[in-house]
C-alpha positions in Angstrom: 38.5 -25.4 -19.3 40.6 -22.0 -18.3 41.0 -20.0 -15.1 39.2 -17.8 -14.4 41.3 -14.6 -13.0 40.3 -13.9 -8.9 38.1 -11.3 -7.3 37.2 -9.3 -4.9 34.7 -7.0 -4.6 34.3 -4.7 -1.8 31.8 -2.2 -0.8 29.1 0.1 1.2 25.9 1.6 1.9 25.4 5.1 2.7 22.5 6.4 3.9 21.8 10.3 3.3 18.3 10.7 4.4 16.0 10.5 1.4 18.8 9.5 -0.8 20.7 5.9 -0.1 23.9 5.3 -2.2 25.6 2.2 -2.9 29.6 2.3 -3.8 31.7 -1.1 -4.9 34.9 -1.7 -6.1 35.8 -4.6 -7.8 39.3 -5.7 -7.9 40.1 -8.5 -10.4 43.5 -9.7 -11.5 43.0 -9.0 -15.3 46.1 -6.5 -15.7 44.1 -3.7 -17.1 45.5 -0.5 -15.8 41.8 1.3 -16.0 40.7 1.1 -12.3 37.6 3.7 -13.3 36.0 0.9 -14.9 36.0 -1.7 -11.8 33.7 1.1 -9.3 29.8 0.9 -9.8 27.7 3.5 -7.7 24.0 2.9 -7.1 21.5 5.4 -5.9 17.8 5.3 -4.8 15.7 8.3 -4.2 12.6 7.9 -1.5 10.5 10.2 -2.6 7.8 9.5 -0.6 4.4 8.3 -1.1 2.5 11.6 -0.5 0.3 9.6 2.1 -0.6 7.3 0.0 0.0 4.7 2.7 -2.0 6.5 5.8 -5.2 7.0 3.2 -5.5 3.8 2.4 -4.6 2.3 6.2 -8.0 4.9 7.1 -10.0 3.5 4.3 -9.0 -0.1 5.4 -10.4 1.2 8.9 -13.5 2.5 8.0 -14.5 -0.3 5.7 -13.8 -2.7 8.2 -16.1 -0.5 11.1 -18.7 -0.6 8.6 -18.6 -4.4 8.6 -18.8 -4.5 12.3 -21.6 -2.1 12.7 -23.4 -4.0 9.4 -22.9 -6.9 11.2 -24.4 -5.7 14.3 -27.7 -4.7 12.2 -26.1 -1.1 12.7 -27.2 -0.2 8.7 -27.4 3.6 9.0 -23.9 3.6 10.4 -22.3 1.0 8.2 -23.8 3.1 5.3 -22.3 6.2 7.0 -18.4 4.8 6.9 -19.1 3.1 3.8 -19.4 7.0 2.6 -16.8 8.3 4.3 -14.8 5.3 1.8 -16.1 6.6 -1.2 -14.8 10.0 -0.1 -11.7 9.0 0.3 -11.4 6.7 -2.6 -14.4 6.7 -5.4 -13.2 3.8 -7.1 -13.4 1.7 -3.5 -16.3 -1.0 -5.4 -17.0 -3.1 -2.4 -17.9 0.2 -0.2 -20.7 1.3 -2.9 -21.7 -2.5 -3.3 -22.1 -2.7 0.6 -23.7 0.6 0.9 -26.3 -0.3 -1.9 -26.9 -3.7 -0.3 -27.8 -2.0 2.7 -30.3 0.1 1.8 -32.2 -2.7 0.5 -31.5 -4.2 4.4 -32.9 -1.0 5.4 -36.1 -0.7 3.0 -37.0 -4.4 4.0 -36.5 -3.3 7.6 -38.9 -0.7 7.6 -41.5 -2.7 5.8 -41.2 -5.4 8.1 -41.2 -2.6 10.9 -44.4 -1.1 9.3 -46.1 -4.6 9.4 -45.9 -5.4 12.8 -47.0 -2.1 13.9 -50.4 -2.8 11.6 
């Protein structure tokens, strides 16, 4: 089994707002006389999520107030920030699945309501 020849590698992070660059050196005793070769330099880009992250922390919100209030036999409400949901995000299944579920709630409701009243 050879040697292996030592190293060291050395470097830093820099920080330049929406850009964050990485810069290493790495020294090895190989004898080449290229020292260009032994740096590496790493960059990221944050480019932002265009809000991505607040939308969906409001539709989290209002899904979850619709569950209170649902659970509270509040139905028009839920129904209400269910829609607001569906606003935000169409796709959002378990908003529309909860809104049509209910409106059945309601519908029984009222029929019940209408009975007693009889």
């Amino acid at each position: 089994m050879e040697a292996d020849n030592p190293r060291i590698s050395v470097g830093t992070s820099v920080n330049l707002g929406t850009v964050d660059l990485d810069i290493n050196y790495n020294l090895d005793l190989s004898g080449e006389l290229n020292p260009v070769d032994k740096f590496s330099v790493q960059a990221r880009f944050d480019l932002g999520d265009s809000g991505r992250a607040a939308r969906q922390k409001q539709i989290d919100s209002l899904y979850s107030q619709g569950l209170v209030e649902y659970a509270n036999h509040n139905y028009q409400k839920a129904i209400d920030l269910w829609q607001q949901v569906l606003a935000l995000d169409p796709g959002y299944k378990p908003a529309a699945d909860y809104i049509a579920t209910a409106k059945k709630t309601l519908l029984l409701q009222q029929g019940l309501d209408n009975r007693s009243t009889q």
